[in-house]
DRENDO-1510 file (C-alpha; in Angstrom, 1 decimal, always signed):
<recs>
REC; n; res; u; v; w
REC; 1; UNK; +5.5; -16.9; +0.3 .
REC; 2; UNK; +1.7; -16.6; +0.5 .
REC; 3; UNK; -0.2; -13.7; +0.3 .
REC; 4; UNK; -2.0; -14.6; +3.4 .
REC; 5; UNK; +1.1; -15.3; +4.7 .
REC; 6; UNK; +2.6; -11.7; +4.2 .
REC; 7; UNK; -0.3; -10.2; +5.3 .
REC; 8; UNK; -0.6; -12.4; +8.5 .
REC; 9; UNK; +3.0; -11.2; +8.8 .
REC; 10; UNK; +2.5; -7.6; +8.4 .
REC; 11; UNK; -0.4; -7.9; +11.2 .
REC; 12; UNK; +2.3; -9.1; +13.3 .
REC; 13; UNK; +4.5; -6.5; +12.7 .
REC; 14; UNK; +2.0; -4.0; +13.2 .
REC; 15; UNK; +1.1; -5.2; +16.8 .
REC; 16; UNK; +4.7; -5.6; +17.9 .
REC; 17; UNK; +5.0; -1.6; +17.2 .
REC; 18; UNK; +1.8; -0.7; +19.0 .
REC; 19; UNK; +3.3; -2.5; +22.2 .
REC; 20; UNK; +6.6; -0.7; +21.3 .
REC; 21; UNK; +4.6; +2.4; +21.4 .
REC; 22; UNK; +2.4; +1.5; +24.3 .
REC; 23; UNK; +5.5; +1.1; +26.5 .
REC; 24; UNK; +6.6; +4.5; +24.9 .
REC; 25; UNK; +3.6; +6.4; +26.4 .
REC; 26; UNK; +3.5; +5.3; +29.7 .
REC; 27; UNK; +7.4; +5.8; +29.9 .
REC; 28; UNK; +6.9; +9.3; +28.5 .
REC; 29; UNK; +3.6; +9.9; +31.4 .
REC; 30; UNK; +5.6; +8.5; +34.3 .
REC; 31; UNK; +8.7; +10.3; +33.8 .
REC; 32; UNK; +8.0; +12.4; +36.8 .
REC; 33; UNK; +7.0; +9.4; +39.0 .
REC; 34; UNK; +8.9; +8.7; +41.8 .
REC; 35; UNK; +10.8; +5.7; +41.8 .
REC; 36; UNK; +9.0; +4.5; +38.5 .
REC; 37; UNK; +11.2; +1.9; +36.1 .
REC; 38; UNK; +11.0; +2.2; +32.6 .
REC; 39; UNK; +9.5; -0.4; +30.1 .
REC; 40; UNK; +10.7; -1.3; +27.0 .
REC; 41; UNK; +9.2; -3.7; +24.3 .
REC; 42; UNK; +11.8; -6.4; +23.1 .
REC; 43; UNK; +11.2; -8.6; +20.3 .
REC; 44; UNK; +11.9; -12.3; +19.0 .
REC; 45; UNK; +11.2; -13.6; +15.5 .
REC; 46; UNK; +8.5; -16.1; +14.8 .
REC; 47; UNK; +9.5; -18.5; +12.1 .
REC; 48; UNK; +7.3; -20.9; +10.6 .
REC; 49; UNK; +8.4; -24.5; +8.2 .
REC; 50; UNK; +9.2; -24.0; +4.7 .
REC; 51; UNK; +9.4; -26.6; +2.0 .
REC; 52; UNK; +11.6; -26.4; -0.9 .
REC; 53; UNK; +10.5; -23.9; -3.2 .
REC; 54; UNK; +7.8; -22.1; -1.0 .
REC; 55; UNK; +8.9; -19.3; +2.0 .
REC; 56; UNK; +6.2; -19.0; +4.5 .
REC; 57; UNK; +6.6; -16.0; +6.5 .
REC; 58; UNK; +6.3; -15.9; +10.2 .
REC; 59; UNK; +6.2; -12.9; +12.1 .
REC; 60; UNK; +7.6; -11.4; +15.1 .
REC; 61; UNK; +6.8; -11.4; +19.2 .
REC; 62; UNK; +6.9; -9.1; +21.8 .
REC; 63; UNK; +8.4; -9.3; +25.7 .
REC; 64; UNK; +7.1; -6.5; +27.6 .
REC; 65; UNK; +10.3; -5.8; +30.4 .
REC; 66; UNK; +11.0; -3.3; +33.2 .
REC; 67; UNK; +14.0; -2.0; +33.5 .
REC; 68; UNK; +14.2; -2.8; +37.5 .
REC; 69; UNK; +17.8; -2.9; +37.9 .
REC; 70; UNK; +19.0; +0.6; +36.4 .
REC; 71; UNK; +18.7; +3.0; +39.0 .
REC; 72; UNK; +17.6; +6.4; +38.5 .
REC; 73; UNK; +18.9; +10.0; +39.7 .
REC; 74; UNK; +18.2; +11.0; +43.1 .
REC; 75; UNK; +17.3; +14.1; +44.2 .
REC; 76; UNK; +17.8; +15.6; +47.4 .
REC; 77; UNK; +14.7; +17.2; +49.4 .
REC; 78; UNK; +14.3; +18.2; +53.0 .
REC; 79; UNK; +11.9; +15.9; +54.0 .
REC; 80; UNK; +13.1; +13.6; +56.5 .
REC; 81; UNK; +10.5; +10.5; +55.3 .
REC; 82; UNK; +11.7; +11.1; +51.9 .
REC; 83; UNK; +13.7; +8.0; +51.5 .
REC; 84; UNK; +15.3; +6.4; +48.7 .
REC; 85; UNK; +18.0; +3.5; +47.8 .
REC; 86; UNK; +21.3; +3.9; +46.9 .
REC; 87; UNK; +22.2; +0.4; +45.5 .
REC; 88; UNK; +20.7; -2.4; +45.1 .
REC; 89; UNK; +17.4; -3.5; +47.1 .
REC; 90; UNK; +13.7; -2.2; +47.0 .
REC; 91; UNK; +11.6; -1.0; +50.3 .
REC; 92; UNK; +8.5; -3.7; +51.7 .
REC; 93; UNK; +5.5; -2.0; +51.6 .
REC; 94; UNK; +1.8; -2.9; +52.0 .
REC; 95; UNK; -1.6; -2.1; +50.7 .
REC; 96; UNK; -4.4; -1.3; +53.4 .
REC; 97; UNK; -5.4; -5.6; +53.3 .
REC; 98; UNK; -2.1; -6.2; +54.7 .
REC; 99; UNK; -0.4; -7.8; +51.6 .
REC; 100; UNK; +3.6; -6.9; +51.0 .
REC; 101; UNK; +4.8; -5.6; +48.2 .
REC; 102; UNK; +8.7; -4.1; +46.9 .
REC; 103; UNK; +9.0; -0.7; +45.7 .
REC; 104; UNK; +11.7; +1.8; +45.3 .
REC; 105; UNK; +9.1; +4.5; +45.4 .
REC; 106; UNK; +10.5; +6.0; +48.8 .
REC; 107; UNK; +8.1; +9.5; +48.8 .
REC; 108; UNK; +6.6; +8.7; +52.7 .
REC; 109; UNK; +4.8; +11.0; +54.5 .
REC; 110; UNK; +2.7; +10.3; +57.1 .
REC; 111; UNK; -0.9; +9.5; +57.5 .
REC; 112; UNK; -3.6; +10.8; +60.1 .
REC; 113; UNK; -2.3; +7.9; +62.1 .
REC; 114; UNK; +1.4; +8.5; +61.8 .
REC; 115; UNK; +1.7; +5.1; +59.5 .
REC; 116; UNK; +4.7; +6.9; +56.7 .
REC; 117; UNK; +2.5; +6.2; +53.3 .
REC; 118; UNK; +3.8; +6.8; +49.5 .
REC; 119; UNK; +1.3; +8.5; +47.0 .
REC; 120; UNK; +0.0; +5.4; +46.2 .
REC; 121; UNK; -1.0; +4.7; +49.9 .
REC; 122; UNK; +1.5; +1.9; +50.6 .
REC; 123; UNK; +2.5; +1.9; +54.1 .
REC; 124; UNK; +6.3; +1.3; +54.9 .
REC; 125; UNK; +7.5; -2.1; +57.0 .
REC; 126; UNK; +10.0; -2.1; +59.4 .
REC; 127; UNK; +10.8; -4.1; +62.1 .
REC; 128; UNK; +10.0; -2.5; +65.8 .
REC; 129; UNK; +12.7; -1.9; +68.6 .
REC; 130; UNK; +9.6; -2.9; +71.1 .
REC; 131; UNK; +11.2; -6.5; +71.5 .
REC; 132; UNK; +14.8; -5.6; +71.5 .
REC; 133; UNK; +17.5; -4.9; +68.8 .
REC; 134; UNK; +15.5; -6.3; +65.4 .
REC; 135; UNK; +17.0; -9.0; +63.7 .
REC; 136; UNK; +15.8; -9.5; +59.6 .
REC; 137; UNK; +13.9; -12.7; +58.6 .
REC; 138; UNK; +15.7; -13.6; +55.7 .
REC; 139; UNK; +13.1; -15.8; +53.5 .
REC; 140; UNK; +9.8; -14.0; +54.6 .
REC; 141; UNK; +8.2; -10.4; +55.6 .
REC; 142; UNK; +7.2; -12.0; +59.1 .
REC; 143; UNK; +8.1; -9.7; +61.9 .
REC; 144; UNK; +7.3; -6.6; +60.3 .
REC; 145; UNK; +5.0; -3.7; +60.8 .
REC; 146; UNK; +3.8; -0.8; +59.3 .
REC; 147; UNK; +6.3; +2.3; +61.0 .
REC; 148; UNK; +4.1; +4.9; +63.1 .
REC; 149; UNK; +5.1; +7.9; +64.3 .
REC; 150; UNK; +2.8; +9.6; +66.5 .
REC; 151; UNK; +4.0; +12.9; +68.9 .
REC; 152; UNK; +0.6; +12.6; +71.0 .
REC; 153; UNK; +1.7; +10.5; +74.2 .
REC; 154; UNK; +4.7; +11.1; +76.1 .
REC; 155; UNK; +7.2; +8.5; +76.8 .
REC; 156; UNK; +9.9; +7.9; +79.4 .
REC; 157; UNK; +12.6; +5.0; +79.1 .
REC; 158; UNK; +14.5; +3.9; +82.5 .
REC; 159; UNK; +18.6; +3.5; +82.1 .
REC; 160; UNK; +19.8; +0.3; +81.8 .
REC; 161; UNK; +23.5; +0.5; +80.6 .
REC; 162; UNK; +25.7; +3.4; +80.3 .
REC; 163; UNK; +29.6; +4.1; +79.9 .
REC; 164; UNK; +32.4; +6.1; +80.9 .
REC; 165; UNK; +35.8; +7.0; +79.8 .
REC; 166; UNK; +38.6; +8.8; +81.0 .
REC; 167; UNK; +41.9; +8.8; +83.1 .
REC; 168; UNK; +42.9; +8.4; +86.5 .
REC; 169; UNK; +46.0; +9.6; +88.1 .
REC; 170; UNK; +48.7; +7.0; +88.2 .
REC; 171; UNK; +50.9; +9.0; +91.0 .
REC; 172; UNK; +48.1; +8.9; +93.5 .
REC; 173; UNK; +48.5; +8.2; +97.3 .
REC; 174; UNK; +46.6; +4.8; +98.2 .
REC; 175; UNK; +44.2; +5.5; +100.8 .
REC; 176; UNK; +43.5; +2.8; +103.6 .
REC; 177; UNK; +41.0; -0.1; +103.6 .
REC; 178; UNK; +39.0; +1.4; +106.7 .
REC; 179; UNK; +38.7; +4.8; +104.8 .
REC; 180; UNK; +37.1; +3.2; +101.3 .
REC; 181; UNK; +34.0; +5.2; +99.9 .
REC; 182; UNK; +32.5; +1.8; +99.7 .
REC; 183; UNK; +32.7; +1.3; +103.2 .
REC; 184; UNK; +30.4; +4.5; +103.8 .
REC; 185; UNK; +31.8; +5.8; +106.9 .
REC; 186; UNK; +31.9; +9.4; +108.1 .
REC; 187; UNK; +35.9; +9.4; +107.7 .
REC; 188; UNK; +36.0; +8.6; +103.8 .
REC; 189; UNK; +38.6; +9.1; +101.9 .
REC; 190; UNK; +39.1; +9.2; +97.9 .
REC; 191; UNK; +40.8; +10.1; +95.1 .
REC; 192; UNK; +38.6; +11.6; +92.8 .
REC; 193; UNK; +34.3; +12.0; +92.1 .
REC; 194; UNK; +32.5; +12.3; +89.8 .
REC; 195; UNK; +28.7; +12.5; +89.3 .
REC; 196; UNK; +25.9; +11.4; +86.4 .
REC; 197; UNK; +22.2; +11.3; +85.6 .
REC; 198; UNK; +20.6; +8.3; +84.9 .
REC; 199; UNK; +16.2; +8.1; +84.9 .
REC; 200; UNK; +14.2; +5.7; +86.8 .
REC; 201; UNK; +11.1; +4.2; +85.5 .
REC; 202; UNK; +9.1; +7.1; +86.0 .
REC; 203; UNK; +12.1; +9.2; +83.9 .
REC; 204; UNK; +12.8; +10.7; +87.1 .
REC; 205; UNK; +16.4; +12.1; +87.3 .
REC; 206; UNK; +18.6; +10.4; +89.0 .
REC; 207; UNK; +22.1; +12.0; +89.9 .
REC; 208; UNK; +24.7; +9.4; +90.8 .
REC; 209; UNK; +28.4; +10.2; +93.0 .
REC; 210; UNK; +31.1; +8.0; +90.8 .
REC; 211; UNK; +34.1; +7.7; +93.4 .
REC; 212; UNK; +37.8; +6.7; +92.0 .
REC; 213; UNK; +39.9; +5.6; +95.1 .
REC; 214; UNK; +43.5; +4.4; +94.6 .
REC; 215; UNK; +44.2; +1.2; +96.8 .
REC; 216; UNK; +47.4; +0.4; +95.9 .
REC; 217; UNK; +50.2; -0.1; +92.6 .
REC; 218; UNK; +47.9; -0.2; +90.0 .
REC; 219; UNK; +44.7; -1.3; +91.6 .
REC; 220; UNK; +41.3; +1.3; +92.2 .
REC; 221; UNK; +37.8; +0.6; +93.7 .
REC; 222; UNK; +34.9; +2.3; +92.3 .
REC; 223; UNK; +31.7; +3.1; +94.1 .
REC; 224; UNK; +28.3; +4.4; +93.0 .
REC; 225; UNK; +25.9; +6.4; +95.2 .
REC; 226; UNK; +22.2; +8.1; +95.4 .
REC; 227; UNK; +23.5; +12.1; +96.0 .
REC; 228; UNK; +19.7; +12.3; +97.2 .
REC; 229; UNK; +21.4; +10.4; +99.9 .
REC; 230; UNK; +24.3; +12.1; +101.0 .
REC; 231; UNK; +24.8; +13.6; +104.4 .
REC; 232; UNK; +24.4; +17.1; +104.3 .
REC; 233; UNK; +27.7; +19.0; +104.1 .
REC; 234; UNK; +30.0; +16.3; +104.2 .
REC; 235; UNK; +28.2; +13.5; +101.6 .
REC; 236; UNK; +29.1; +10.7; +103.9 .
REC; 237; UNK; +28.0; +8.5; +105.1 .
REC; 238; UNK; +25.2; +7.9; +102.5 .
REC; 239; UNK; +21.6; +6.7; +104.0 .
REC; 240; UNK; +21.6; +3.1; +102.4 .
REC; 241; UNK; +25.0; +2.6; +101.3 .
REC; 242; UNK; +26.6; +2.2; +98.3 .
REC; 243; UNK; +24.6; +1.3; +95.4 .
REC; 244; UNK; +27.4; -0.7; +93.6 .
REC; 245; UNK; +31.3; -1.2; +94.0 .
REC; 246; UNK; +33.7; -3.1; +92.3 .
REC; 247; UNK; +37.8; -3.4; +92.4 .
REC; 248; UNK; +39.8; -2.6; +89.2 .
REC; 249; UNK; +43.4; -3.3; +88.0 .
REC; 250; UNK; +45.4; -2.1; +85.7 .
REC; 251; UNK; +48.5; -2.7; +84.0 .
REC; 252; UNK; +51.4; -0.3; +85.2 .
REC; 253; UNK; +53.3; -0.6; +82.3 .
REC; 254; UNK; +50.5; +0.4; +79.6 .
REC; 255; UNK; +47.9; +2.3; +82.4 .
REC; 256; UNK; +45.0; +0.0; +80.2 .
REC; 257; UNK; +42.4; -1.7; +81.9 .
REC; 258; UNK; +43.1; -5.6; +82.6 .
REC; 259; UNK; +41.4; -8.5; +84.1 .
REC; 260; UNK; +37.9; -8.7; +85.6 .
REC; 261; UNK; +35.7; -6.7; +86.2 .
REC; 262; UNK; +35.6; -3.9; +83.6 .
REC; 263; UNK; +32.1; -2.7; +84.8 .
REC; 264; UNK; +30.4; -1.5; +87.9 .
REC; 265; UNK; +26.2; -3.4; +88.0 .
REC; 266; UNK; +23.7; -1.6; +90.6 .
REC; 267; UNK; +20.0; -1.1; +90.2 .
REC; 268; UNK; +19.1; +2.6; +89.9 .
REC; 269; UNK; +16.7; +3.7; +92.5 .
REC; 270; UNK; +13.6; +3.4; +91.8 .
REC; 271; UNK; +14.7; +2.2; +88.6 .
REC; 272; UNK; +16.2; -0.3; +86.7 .
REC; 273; UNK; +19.0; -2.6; +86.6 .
REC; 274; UNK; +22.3; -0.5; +85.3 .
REC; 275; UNK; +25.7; -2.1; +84.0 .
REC; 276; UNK; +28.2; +1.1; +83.8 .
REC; 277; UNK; +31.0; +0.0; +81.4 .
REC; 278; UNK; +34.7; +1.2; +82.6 .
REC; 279; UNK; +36.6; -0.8; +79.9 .
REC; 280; UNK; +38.1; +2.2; +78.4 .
REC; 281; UNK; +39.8; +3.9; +81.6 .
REC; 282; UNK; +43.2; +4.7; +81.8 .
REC; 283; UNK; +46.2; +4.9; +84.6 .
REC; 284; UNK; +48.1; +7.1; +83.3 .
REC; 285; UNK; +51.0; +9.9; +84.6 .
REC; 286; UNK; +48.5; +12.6; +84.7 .
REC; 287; UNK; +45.7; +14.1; +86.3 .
REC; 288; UNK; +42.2; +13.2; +86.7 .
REC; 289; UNK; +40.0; +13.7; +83.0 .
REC; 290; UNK; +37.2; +12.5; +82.3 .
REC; 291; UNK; +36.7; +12.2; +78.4 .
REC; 292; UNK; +33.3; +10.9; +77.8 .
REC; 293; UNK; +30.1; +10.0; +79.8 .
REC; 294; UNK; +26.9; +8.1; +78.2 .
REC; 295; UNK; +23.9; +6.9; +80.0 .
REC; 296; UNK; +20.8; +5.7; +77.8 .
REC; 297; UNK; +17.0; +6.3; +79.0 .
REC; 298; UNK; +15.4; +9.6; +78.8 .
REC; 299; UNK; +12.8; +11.8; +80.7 .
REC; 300; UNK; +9.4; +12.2; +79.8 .
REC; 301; UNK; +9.0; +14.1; +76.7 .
REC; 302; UNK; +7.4; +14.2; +73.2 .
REC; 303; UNK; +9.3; +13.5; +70.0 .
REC; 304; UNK; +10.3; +16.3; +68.7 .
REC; 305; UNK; +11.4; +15.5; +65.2 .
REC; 306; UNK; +12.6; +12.0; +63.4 .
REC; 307; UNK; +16.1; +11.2; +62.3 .
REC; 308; UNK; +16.6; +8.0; +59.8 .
REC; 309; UNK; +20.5; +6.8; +59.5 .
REC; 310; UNK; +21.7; +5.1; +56.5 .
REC; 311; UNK; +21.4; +1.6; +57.9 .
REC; 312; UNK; +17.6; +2.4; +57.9 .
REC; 313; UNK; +17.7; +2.8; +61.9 .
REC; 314; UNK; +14.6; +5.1; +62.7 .
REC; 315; UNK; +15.3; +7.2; +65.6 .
REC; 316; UNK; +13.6; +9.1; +67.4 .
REC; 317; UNK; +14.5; +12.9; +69.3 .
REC; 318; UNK; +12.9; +14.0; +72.1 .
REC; 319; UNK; +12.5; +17.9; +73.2 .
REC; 320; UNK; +15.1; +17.5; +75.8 .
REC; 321; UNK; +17.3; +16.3; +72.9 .
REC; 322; UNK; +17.7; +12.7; +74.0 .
REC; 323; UNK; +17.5; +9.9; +71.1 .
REC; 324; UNK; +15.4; +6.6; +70.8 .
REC; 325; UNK; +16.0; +4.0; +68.0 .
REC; 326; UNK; +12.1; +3.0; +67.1 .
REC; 327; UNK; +12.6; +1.2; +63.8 .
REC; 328; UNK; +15.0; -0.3; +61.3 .
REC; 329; UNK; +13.9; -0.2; +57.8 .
REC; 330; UNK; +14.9; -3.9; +55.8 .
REC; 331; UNK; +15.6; -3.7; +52.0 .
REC; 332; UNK; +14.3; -6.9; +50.3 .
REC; 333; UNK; +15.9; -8.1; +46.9 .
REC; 334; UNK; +15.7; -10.7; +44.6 .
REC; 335; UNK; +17.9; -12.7; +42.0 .
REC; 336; UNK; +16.4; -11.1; +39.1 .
REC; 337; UNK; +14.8; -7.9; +39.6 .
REC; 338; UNK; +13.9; -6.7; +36.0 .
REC; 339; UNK; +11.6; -10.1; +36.3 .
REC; 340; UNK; +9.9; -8.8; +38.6 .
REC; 341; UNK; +6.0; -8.5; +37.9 .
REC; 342; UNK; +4.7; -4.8; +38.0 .
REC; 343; UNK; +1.7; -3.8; +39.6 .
REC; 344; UNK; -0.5; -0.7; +40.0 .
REC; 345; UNK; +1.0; +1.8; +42.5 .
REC; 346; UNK; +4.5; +1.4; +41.1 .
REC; 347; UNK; +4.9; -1.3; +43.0 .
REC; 348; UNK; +6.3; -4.8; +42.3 .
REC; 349; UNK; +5.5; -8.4; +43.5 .
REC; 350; UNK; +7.8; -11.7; +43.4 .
REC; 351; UNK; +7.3; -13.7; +39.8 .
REC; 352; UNK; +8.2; -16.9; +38.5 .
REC; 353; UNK; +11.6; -15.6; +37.0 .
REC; 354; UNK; +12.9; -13.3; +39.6 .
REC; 355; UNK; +13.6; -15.8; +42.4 .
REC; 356; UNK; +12.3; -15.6; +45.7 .
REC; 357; UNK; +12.7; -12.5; +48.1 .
REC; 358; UNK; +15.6; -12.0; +50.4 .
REC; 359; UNK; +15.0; -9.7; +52.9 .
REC; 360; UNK; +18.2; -8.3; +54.6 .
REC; 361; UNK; +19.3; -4.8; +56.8 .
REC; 362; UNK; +21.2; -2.2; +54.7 .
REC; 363; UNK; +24.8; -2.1; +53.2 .
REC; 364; UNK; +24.4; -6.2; +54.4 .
REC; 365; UNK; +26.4; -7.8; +51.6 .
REC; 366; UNK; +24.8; -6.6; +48.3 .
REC; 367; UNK; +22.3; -4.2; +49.4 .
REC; 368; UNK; +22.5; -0.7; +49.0 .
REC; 369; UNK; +22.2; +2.3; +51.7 .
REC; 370; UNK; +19.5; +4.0; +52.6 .
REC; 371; UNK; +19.5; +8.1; +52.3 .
REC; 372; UNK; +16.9; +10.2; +54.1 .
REC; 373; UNK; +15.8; +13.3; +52.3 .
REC; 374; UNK; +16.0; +12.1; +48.9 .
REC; 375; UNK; +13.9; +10.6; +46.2 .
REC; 376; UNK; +14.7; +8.3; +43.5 .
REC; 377; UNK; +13.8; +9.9; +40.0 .
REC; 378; UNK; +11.9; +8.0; +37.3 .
REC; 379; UNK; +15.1; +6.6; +34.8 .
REC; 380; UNK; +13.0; +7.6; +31.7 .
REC; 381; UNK; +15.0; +9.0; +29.2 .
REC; 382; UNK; +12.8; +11.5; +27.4 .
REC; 383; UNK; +15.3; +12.0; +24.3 .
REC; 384; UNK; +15.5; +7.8; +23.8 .
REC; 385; UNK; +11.5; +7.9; +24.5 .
REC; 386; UNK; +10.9; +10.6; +21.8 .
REC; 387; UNK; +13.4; +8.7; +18.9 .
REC; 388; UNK; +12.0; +5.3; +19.8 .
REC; 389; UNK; +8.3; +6.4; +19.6 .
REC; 390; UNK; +9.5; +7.7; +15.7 .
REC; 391; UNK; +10.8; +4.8; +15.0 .
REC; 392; UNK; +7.5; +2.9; +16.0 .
REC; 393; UNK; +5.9; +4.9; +13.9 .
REC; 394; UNK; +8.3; +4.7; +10.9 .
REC; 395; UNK; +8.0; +0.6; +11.3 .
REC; 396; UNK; +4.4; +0.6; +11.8 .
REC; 397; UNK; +4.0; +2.6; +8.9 .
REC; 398; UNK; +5.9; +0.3; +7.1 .
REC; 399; UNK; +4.2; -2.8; +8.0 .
REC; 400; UNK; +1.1; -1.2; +7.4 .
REC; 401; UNK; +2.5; -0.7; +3.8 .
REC; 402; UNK; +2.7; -4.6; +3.6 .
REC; 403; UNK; -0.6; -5.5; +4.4 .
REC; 404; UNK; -1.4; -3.0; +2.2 .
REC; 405; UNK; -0.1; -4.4; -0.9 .
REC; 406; UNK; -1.0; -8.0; +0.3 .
REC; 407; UNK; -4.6; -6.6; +0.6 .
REC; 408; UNK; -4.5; -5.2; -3.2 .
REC; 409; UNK; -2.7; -8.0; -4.1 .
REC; 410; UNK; -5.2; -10.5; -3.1 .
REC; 411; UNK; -7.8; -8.4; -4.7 .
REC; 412; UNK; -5.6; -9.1; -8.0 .
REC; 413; UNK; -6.3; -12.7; -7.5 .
REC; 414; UNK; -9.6; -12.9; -6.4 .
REC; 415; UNK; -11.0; -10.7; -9.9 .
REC; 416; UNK; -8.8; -12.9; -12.3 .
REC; 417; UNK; -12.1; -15.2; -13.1 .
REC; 418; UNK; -13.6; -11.4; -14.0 .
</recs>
C-alpha cells in the first residue's frame, strides 16, 4: 500500500463524511418543512487492481438519495386548502412559466387571484368541470389548469337532471282515461301530487306539480306541470299543458319499477332540458311517501365557502347552500419515487431512474386519498439526524487521522537523503 495511496484514500473518506454531513444539515433545517423528504448519503467502496505483494487502496463513493417513498405524520389543521396525501402519489404543481412539477407539499392557500399556491409559489393542477365530468390523462399533464377560486361574480346553473324516490299506494282506485292529469282538462282526476323546484337559465325558481295517477293493476302515468300555470283555485287546466308525461309499470308481486320508461324528460321553462329519474319508486301496500327529492342547478349566489372530498373533487357551496363540483385534483406517481430528482421548492421532477409519470384520480388502484385540512410533516427524524451527524464526525475525524499519518509519513521519506 502506497503512501499516496492511503492518503488519496483518506481524502476519500473525508469527503464521503462531509456529504454524510451535508445531508445531515439540511435534514436537521427542513424538519419543519411541509411535505419535505429526507436525504441520506449512502456509500459504495472504490477498489482499485493489486498485484501480488503490493495493496493499493481505493476509496469509497457517495449516492446522495431522498427518501420519497416513506411518508411522514400528518397533522390536522382547519384549513380547508390544506391538503395532503394519504398513500401513495404526489400533487402536479407549476411554477409561474407554466412548467409541472410533483410535490407532496399540500400547504395551498390562495393567491390575490384565487390560484391555491404552496409557500414556495407552486400553483395546484386540477382538471376543470367547465367541459363535463374530468377524465385523467394518464401519460401527460395535458388538460390541466391551475385551480381558482374567486367569490367576486355570481353564478347561476340551470337544472338538467334530477331524481325522485318514494312509494305509491298499491290499493288505489284507477281513474279513467278522459280524466288523466296529462290530458289537462277541467275535470282531472289523480291520485297523488307532488311539487319541486328546479332553476332556469337565469336561476329563476321554478316550482314544478308532479302528479301520480293510478290507471290500472299495476300501471301509473306521471305528469309534470308549470304551477305558474295553474288555473286559479282549481290548478286545472294548466295554460300550455303538460310539460312532460310518461306511463309506468310495475311489478305487482315485488311493487319495483319494471320496463321502460323509468324517467319522465321535459324542458324546464325557460330553461333547460330535464330528465327526472323515477327508477327507485315503489307500489307498495301503503300510503303515498315520498322519501327523497334531488334536483341539480342553483340560483344565483356567491360561493360561500369550499369543500374538497377525498377523491380530490373540489366543490363548491353557495350561500343558499347549494353545491357545485369545480375541480378534481389528479395524484401523479411514478415507478420509483425515491429516484426522483429534487428541486428547489421541495419539489420534484421525473429522472432517468424513476420511470415516467402516471397521472391518475385518487384511491384509483395504487394511489392514495386525498385529506383536506391536513398537512404532511417533514419524516426527519431529529434523534437519527443528531447520532448520524456524530458519527460523521467520529469517521471524519478518523480519516482525517489517516492522512495525517500518511502526511508525516511521507515527510519520513522525503528527509531520508538528510
Amino acid at each position: 500500500m502506497s503512501l499516496y495511496g492511503m492518503m488519496r484514500t483518506g481524502v476519500s473518506g473525508m469527503n464521503a463524511q462531509a456529504n454524510r454531513l451535508s445531508t445531515v444539515a439540511d435534514n436537521i433545517a427542513n424538519s419543519d418543512t411541509t411535505g419535505y423528504k429526507r436525504s441520506s448519503a449512502e456509500f459504495s467502496t472504490l477498489v482499485m487492481p493489486s498485484t501480488g505483494g503490493a495493496y493499493n487502496s481505493g476509496g469509497i463513493t457517495t449516492t446522495i438519495r431522498q427518501a420519497v417513498s416513506d411518508p411522514g405524520v400528518l397533522q390536522y389543521t382547519t384549513s380547508v386548502s390544506d391538503l395532503a396525501v394519504s398513500g401513495d402519489g404526489f400533487f402536479v404543481v407549476q411554477d409561474p412559466s407554466g412548467t409541472p412539477y410533483l410535490t407532496r407539499a399540500g400547504a395551498f392557500v390562495p393567491d390575490g387571484q384565487g390560484r391555491l399556491v404552496n409557500s414556495a409559489g407552486f400553483q395546484l393542477m386540477a382538471y376543470s368541470y367547465d367541459n363535463g365530468v374530468p377524465a385523467a390523462t394518464v401519460n401527460g399533464f395535458e388538460g390541466l389548469v391551475p385551480v381558482v377560486i374567486s367569490d367576486q361574480g355570481m353564478t347561476a346553473t340551470p337544472s338538467t337532471d334530477g331524481s325522485y324516490a318514494g312509494n305509491l299506494p298499491a290499493g288505489a282506485t284507477p281513474v279513467a282515461t278522459a280524466n288523466l292529469p296529462a290530458a289537462n282538462a277541467a275535470g282531472a282526476q289523480y291520485t297523488s301530487k307532488s311539487s319541486m323546484v328546479a332553476y332556469d337559465n337565469l336561476g329563476n325558481k321554478k316550482l314544478l306539480d308532479v302528479y301520480f295517477t293510478n290507471t290500472g293493476t299495476g300501471t301509473w302515468q306521471v305528469a309534470v306541470f308549470d304551477q305558474s300555470k295553474a288555473t286559479a283555485g282549481t290548478s286545472f287546466p294548466y295554460t300550455g299543458g303538460a310539460l312532460g308525461s310518461a306511463n309506468l309499470t310495475f311489478d305487482t308481486t315485488t311493487g319495483k319499477l319494471t320496463g321502460t320508461p323509468t324517467s319522465v324528460s321535459f324542458t324546464v321553462p325557460n330553461g333547460s332540458a330535464f330528465s327526472l329519474d323515477l327508477s327507485a319508486l315503489t307500489q307498495l301496500g301503503t300510503g303515498f311517501t315520498v322519501s327523497d327529492a334531488q334536483v341539480n342547478g342553483n340560483a344565483p349566489s356567491t360561493i360561500d365557502k369550499v369543500q374538497i372530498s377525498k377523491d380530490g373533487t373540489i366543490y363548491a357551496q353557495y350561500k343558499d347552500g347549494s353545491t357545485k363540483p369545480l375541480y378534481k385534483i389528479p395524484l401523479a406517481d411514478v415507478q420509483s419515487p425515491d429516484q426522483l430528482t429534487a428541486l428547489p421548492g421541495n419539489v420534484y421532477s421525473q429522472g432517468t431512474e424513476s420511470g415516467a409519470v402516471r397521472v391518475g384520480f385518487a384511491n384509483e388502484g395504487k394511489l392514495g386519498s386525498i385529506i383536506s385540512g391536513a398537512i404532511e410533516n417533514s419524516n426527519v427524524d431529529i434523534a437519527e439526524e443528531l447520532t448520524n451527524m456524530i458519527a460523521a464526525q467520529r469517521s471524519y475525524t478518523a480519516n482525517s487521522k489517516v492522512f495525517q499519518t500518511g502526511s508525516d509519513l511521507m515527510d519520513v521519506l522525503v528527509n531520508l537523503k538528510r
